[in-house]
C-alpha positions in Angstrom: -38.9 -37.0 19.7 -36.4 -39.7 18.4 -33.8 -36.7 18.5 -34.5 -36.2 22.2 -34.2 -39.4 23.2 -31.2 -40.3 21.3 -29.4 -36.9 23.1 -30.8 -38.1 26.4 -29.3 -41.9 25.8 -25.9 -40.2 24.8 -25.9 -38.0 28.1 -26.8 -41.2 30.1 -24.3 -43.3 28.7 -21.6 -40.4 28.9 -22.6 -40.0 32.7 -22.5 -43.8 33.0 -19.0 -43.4 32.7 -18.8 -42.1 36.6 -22.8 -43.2 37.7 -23.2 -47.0 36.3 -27.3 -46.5 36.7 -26.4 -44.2 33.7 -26.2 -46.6 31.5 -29.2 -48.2 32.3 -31.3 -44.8 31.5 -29.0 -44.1 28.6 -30.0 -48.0 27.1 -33.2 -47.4 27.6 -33.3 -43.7 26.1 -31.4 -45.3 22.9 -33.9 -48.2 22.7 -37.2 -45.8 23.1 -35.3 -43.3 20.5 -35.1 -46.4 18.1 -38.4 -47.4 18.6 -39.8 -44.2 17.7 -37.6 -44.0 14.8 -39.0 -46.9 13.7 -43.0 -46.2 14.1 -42.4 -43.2 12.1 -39.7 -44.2 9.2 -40.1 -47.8 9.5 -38.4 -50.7 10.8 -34.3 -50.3 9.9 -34.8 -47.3 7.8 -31.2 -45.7 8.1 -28.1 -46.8 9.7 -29.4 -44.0 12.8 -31.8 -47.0 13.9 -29.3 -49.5 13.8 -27.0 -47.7 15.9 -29.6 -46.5 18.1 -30.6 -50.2 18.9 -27.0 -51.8 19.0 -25.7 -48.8 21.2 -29.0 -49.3 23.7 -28.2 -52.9 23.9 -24.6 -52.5 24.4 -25.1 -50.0 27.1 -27.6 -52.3 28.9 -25.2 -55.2 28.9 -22.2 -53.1 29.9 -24.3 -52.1 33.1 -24.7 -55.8 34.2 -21.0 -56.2 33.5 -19.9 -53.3 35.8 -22.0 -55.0 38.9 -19.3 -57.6 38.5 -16.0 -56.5 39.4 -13.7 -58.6 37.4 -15.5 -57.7 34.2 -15.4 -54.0 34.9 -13.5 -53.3 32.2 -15.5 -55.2 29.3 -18.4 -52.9 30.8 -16.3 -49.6 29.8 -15.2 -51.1 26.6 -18.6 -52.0 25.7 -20.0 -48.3 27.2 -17.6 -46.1 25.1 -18.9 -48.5 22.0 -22.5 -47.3 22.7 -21.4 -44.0 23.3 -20.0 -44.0 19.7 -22.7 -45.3 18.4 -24.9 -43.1 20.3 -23.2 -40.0 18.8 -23.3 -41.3 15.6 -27.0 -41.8 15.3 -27.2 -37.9 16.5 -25.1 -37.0 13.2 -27.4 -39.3 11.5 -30.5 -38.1 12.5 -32.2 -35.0 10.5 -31.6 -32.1 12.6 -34.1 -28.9 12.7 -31.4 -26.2 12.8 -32.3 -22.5 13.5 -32.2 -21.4 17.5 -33.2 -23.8 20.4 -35.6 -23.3 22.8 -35.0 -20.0 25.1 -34.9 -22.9 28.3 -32.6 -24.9 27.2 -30.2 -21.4 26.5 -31.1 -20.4 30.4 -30.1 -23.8 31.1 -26.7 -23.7 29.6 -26.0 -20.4 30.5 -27.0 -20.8 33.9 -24.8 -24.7 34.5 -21.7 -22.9 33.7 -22.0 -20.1 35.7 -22.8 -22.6 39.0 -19.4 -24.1 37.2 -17.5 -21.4 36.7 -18.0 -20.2 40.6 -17.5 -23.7 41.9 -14.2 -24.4 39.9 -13.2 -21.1 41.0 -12.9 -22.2 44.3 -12.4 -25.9 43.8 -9.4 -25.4 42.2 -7.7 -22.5 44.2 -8.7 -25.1 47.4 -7.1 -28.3 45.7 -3.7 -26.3 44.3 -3.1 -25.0 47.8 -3.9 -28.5 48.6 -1.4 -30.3 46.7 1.5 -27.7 47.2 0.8 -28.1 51.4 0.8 -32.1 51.0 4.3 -31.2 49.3 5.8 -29.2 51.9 4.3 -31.8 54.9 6.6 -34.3 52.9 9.7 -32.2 52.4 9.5 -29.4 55.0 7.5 -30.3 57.5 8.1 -27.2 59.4 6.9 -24.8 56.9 3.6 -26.3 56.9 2.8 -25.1 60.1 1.5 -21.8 59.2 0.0 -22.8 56.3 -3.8 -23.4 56.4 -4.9 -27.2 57.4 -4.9 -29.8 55.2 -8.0 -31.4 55.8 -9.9 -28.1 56.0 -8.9 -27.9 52.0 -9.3 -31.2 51.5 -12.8 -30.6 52.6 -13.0 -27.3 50.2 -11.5 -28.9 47.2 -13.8 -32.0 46.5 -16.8 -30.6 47.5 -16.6 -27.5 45.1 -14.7 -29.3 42.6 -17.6 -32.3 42.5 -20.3 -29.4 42.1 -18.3 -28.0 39.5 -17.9 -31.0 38.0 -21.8 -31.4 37.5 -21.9 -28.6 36.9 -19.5 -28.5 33.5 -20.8 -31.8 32.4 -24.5 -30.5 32.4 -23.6 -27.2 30.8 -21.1 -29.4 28.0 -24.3 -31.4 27.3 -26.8 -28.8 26.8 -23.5 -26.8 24.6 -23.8 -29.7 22.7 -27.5 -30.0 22.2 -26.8 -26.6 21.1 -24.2 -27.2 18.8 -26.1 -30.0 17.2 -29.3 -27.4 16.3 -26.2 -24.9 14.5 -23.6 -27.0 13.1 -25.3 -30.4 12.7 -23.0 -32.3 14.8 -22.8 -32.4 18.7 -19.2 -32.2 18.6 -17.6 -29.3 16.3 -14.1 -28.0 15.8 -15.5 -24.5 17.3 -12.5 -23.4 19.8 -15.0 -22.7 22.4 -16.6 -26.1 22.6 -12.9 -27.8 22.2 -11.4 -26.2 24.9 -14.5 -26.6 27.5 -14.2 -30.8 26.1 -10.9 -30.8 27.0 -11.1 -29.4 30.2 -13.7 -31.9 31.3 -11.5 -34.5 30.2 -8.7 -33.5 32.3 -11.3 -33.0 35.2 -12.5 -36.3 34.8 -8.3 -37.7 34.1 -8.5 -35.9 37.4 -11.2 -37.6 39.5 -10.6 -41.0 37.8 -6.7 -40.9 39.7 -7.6 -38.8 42.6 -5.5 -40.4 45.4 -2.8 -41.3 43.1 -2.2 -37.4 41.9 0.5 -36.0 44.4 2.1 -32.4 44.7 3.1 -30.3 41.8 1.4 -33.2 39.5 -2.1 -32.6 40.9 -2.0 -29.1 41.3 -1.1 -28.9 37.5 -3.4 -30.9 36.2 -6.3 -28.6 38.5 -4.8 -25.6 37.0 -4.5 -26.3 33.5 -8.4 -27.9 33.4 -9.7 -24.4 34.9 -7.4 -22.6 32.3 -8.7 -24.7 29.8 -12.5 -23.1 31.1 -11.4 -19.5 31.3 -9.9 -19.2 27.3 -13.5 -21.0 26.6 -14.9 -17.9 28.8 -12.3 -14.7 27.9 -10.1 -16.0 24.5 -12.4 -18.7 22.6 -14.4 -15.4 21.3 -11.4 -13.3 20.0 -10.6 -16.5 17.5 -13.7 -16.4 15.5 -15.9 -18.4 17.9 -19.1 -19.6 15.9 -20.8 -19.7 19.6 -24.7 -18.8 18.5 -24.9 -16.1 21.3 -23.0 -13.5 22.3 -22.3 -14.3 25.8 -18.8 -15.8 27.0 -20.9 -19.1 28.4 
């Protein structure tokens, strides 16, 4: 049980990131793993506990922090702390190893397809998006037959947000998953690298949105969703210690 709130408190606060409630559930998900740590090891037994109860506390303040605009920041500064601390306690924690639950498989296998479709077209939408706001800047007159601006405006954020989702559910469940194998929810297996650093340049991505213009944007889009397709087609031809045999 401690295990499973601790994961559910790291997910929180990592979602917290984008969604400020997140922090509030991933406090209290931290706290109520700490506590159960605690009625069954004992009151500070292991540095786990600590961290569970400094990152649940940190993640609560940073949430009434981010209500107020001019302390924003402090609020990130004091959500990536309890992040850290967060993922700490998971390394901490006793792990049980051997396969997870045939759900939570389904699960993960099942986000990245939804993400894998979505991106597919989120992408492709947003490219063509960035290269026609280039030519309405520099040739204006061989934008006309190009397809509207708007209408892939329209295509690109609302696949790119579902395949955003999307990623960041299957990258948590991939790392419950990791956790059970390796004992750590963040390995050095190319698979899981290359699918964190696409969702890093995703989020670099929705985190500058407006500012991103032209070639710039459209390069950024393209080299997150290669990032996802070498996790899919190349991660397994490099000695990938991915537990299934699937490309997901």
């Amino acid at each position: 049980m401690t295990l499973a709130l601790a994961f559910l408190g790291v997910v929180g606060v990592a979602f917290g990131v984008l969604l400020p409630a997140g922090l509030s559930w991933g406090g209290a998900f931290l706290l109520l793993g700490a506590l159960f740590h605690a009625l069954a090891e004992g009151p500070f037994a292991g540095p786990a506990q600590v961290a569970l109860v400094l990152g649940g506390l940190l993640a609560l303040r940073g949430k009434t922090l981010w209500d107020r605009p001019r302390l924003r920041p402090l609020g990130r500064y004091l959500a990536f702390l309890a992040l850290l601390l967060g993922l700490f306690a998971l390394r901490s924690l006793p792990h049980p190893g051997g396969d997870l639950p045939l759900l939570l498989t389904l699960f993960h296998a099942g986000a990245f397809l939804v993400a894998y479709l979505a991106l597919s077209v989120g992408v492709g939408a947003g490219a063509m998006c960035a290269l026609q706001d280039l030519r309405l800047r520099l040739a204006p007159e061989r934008a006309v037959a190009a397809a509207p601006l708007w209408s892939l405006r329209r295509l690109e954020r609302g696949y790119l947000r579902v395949g955003y989702v999307a990623a960041t559910l299957g990258l948590a469940s991939g790392m419950a998953w990791a956790f059970g194998y390796f004992g750590s929810p963040l390995s050095p297996d190319p698979k899981e690298v290359s699918v964190v650093l696409g969702w890093l340049l995703l989020t670099l991505y929705f985190l500058l949105d407006e500012r991103l213009r032209g070639l710039l944007r459209a390069g950024l889009l393209l080299e997150a969703y290669a990032l996802f397709l070498f996790a899919l087609l190349g991660a397994p031809f490099l000695g990938s210690r991915h537990p299934s045999g699937l490309g997901f």
